[in-house]
C-alpha positions in Angstrom: 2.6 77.3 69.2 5.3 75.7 71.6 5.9 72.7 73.3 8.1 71.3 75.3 10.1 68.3 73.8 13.0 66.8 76.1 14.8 69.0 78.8 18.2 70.8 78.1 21.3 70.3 80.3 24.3 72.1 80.3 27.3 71.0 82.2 30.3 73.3 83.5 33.8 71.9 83.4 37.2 72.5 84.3 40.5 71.2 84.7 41.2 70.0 88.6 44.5 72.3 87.6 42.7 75.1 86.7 40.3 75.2 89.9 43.5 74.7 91.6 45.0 77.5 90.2 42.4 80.2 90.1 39.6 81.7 92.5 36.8 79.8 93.4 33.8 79.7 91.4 30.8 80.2 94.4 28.4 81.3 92.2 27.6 82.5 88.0 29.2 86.1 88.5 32.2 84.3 89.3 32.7 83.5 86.1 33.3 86.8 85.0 36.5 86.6 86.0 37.7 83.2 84.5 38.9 82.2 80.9 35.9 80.6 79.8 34.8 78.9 76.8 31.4 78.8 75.2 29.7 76.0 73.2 25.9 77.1 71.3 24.9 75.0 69.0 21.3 75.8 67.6 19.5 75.0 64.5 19.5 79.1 63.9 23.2 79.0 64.2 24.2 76.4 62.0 22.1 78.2 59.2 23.2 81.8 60.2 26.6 80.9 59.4 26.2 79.9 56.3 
């Protein structure tokens, strides 16, 4: 069983600098060619690393 229990946003950020300084990101494969950084924070990964 599932249900739905508050939505989930995630945000992308970056440095007026960095836009400045690389290609523009126009859509998600752009990304591909940036340094990126990844957050995950899940109840399964807080107990898989353990």
């Amino acid at each position: 069983m599932a249900r739905k229990l508050a939505p989930y946003r995630l945000l992308l950020c970056a440095a007026p600098a960095y836009l400045a300084a690389h290609p523009p990101i126009t859509c998600l494969s752009d990304l591909a060619a940036h340094n990126c950084l990844g957050f995950v924070h899940t109840e399964f990964r807080a107990q898989s690393q353990t």
